[in-house]
Kinemage of the C-alpha trace (Angstrom):
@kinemage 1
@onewidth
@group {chain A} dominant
@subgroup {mainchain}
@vectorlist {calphas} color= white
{ca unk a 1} P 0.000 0.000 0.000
{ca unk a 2} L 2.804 2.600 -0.365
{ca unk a 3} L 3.075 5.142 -2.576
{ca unk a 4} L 1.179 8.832 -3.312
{ca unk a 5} L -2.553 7.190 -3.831
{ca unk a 6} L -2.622 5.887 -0.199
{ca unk a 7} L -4.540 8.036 2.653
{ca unk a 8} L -4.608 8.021 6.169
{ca unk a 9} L -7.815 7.750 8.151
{ca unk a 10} L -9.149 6.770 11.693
{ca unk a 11} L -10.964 4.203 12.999
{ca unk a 12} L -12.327 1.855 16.070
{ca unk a 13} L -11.956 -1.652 16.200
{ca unk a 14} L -14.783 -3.765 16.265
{ca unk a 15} L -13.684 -6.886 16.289
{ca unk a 16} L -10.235 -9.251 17.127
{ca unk a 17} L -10.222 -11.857 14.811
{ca unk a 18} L -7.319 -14.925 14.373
{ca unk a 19} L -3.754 -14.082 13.178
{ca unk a 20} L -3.259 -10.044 13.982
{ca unk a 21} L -6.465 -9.060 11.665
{ca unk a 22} L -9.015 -6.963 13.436
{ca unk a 23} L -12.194 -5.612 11.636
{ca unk a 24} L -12.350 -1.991 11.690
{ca unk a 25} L -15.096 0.519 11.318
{ca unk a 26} L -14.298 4.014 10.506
{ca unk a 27} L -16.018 7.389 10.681
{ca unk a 28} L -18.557 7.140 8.525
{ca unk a 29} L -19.729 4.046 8.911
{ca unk a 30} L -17.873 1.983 6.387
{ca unk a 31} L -16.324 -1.268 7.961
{ca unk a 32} L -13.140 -3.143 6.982
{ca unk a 33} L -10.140 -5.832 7.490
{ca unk a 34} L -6.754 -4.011 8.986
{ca unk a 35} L -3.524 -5.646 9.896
{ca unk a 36} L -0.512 -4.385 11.112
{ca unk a 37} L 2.417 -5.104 8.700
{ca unk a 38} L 6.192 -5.760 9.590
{ca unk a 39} L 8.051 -4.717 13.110
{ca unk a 40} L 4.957 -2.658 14.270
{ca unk a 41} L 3.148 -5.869 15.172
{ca unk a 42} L 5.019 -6.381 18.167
{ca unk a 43} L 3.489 -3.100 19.486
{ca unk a 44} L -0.057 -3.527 18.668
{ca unk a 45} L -0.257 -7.344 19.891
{ca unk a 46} L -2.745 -5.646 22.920
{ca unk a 47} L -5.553 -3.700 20.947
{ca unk a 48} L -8.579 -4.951 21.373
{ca unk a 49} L -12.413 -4.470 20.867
{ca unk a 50} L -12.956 -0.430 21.204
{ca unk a 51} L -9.316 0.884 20.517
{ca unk a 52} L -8.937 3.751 18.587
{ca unk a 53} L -6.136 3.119 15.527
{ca unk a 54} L -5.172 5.007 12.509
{ca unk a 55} L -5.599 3.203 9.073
{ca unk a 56} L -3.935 3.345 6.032
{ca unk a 57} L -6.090 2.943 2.906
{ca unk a 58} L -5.665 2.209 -0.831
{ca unk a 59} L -8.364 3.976 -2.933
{ca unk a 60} L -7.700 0.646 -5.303
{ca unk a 61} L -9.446 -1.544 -2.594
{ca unk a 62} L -11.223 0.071 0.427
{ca unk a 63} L -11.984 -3.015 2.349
{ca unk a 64} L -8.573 -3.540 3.790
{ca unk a 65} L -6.246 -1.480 5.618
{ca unk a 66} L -2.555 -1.424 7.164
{ca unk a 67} L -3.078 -0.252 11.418
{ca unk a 68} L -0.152 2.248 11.269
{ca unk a 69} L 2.155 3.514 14.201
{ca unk a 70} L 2.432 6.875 15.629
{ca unk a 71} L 5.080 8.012 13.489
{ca unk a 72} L 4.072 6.612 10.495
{ca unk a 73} L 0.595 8.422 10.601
{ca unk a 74} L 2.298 11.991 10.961
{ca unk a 75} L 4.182 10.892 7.826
């Protein structure tokens, strides 16, 4: 999901599911899959159900999104 199309957006988890996926709902209403890719997952392995997280989305497919980190949000 890198490059210039990519946007940043945030969201509440709704749901812990298997393997470091969570299904996220955001703003508006609109609910999708988010992970958390690479190093960061060692820092998110305690979100659960409620959590506020920042998303990373692709306009090419808007039902999954990368969790993102602090810094990489004010990126």
């Amino acid at each position: 999901m890198r490059g210039d199309d990519a946007f940043k957006v945030e969201g509440r988890v709704m749901e812990v599911l298997p393997n470091g996926i969570y299904r996220a709902e955001l703003k508006n209403g609109h609910r999708l899959t988010a992970f958390v890719a690479g190093k960061a997952k060692k820092n998110f392995a305690g979100l659960k159900t409620g959590d506020r997280v920042k998303l990373q989305l692709t306009p090419y497919d808007l039902s999954v999104g990368r969790i993102l980190t602090e810094k990489e949000f004010e990126k």
